[in-house]
C-alpha positions in Angstrom: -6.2 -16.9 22.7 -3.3 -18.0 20.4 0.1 -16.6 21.7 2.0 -13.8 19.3 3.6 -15.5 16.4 0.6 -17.5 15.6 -2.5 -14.6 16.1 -5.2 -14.9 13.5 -7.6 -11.7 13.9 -10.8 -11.0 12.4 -10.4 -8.8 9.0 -11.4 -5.1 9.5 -13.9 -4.0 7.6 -13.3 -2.3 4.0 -13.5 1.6 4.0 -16.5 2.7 2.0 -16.9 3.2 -1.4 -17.1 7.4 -1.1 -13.4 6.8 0.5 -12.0 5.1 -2.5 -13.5 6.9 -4.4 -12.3 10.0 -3.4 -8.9 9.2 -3.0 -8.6 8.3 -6.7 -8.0 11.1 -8.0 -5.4 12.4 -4.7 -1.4 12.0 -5.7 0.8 10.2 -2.8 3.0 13.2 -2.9 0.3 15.7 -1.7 -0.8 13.2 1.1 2.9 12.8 1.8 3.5 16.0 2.2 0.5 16.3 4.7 2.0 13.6 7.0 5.4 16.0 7.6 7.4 13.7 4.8 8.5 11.7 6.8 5.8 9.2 6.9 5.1 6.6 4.5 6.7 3.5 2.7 10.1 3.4 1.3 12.1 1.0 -0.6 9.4 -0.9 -2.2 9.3 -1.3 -6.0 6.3 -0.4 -8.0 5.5 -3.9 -10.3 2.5 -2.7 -12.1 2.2 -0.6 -15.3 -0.9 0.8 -14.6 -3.8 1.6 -12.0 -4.2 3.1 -9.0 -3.8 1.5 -5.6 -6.8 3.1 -2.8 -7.7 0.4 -0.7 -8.2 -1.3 3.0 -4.7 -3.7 4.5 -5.9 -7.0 5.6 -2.3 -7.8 6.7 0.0 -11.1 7.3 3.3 -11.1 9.2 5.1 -15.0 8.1 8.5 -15.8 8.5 11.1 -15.5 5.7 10.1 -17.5 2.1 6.9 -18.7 3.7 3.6 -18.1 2.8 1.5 -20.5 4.4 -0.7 -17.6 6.4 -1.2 -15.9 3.5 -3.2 -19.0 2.5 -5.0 -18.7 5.7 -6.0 -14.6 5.2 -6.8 -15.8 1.6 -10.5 -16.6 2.6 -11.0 -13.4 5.3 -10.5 -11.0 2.1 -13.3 -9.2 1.5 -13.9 -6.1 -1.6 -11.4 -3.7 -1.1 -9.3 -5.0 1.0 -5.0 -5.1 0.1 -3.1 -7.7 1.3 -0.3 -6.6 3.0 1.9 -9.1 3.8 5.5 -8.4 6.1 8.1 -11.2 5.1 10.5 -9.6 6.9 12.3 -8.0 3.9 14.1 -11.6 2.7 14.1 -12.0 -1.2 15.4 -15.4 -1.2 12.0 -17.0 -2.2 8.9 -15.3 -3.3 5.8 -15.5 -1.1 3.0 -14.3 -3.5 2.7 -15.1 -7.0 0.2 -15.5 -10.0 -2.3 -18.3 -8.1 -2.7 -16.3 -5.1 -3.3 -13.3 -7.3 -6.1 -15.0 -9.3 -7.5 -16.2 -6.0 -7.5 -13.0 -3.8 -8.5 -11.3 -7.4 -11.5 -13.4 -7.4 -12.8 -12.1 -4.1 -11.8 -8.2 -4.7 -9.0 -7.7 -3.5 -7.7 -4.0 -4.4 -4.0 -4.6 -4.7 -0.8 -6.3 -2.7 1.9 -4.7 -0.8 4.8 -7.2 0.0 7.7 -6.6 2.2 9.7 -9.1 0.7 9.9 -11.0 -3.0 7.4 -11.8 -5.6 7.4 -14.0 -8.7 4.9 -13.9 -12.1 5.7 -10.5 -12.4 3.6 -10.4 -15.8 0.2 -11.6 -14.1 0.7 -8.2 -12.2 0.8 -5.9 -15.2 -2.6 -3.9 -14.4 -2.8 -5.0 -10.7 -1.4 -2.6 -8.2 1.7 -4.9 -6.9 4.6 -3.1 -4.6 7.8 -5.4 -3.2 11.0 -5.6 -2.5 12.1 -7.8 -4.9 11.9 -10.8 -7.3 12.6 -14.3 -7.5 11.5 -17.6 -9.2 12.5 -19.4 -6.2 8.7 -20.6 -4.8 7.6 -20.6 -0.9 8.0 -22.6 1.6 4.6 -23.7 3.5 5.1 -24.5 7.2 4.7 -21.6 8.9 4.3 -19.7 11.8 2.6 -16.2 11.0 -0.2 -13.6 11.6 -2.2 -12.6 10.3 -4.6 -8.8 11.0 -1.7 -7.9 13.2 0.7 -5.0 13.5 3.5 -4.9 10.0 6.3 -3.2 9.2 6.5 -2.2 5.9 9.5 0.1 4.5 10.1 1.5 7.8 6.5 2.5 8.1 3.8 0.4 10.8 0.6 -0.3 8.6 -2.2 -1.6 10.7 -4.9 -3.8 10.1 -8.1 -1.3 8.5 -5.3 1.3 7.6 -6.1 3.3 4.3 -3.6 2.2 1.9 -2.8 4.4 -1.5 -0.3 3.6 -4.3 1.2 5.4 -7.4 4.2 5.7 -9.7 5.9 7.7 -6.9 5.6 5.0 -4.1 2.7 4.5 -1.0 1.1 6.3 1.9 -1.3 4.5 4.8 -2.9 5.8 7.6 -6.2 5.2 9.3 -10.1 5.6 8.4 -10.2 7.9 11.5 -7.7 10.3 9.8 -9.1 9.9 6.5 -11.6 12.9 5.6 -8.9 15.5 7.5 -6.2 13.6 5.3 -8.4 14.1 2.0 -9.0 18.1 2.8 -5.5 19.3 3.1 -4.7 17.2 0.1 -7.2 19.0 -2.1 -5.6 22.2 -0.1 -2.1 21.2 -1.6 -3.5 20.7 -4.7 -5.2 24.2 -5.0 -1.6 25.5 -4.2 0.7 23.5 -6.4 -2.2 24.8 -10.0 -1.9 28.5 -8.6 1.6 28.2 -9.0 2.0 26.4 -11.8 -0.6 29.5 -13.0 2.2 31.8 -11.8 4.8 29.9 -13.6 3.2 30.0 -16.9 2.2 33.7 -16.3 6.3 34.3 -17.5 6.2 36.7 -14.8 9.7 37.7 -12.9 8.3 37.6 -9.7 7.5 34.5 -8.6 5.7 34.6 -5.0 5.9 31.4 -4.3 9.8 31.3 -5.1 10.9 34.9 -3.8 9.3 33.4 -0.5 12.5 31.3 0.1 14.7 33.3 -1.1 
């Protein structure tokens, strides 16, 4: 049994299809707003132009401006899967670029979530990419890391197997357990938000769902 710092765990299986699938069309803010909003990733930037993040973390915890585990989860990625990757925030030198993308790409993965810097922003154009930052500075390759362990990502802890969604207004994860209770009250939030928009358009005065705060 390796000791921690150097843990390389089995990849949790992908949710299924009917998952992803369903959470295409669900908005991060009404899942936000269903985990008490104060859950979820912050400070991340958005790299992509378009698509939709919905999608499995196969994660990797390396030191600063190293990416040699991320090589090592490269080959445990299966369909579905994101690659998150926890490098501790430093955006000295980036640890995923354009060669990993084509690689991980090749194998289906569904998107990459990077606590730390990124370079080849344009291969990421219509590929769900979130990081802290960007640099043309490359990695180092020595190591240590982890990889299917415990991350830290924008003040949120994303487990290996969590459920991870991205859009224009930032990410959510949580886990497969939670996932068809999480789907409900989103469709419940949803219902709300086009009755009220329903009201608003009505030009009516009274506005029920304002008048109830006031």
């Amino acid at each position: 049994m390796s000791l921690p710092g150097l843990r390389i765990n089995p990849a949790v299986t992908p949710a299924s299809d009917e998952i992803v699938e369903a959470f295409q069309s669900v908005v991060t803010p009404h899942i936000s707003d269903n985990l008490s909003r104060h859950i979820g990733v912050t400070g991340l930037t958005r790299y992509n132009q378009r698509g939709k993040l919905v999608g499995t973390a196969l994660t990797v915890k390396t030191r600063p401006g190293d990416n040699l585990f991320i090589y090592k989860a490269l080959p445990l990625i299966q369909p579905g899967h994101v690659l998150v990757i926890d490098a501790q925030g430093d955006t000295t030198n980036a640890v995923l670029g354009e060669l990993i993308k084509l690689y991980a790409d090749s194998k289906g993965c569904a998107g990459y979530v990077v606590n730390g810097a990124i370079r080849d922003v344009a291969a990421f154009a219509s590929k769900p990419l979130y990081a802290c930052g960007v640099t043309h500075r490359g990695p180092y390759k020595s190591g240590p890391g982890e990889i299917n362990v415990p991350v830290s990502i924008g003040g949120q802890i994303i487990n290996p197997g969590d459920i991870i969604i991205g859009d224009e207004d930032g990410l959510v994860s949580f886990s497969q357990e939670q996932a068809a209770e999480i789907l409900a009250l989103a469709h419940k939030t949803n219902e709300m938000e086009l009755a009220i928009q329903a009201e608003i358009a009505s030009g009516s005065d009274q506005q029920s769902w304002l008048e109830k705060y006031l």
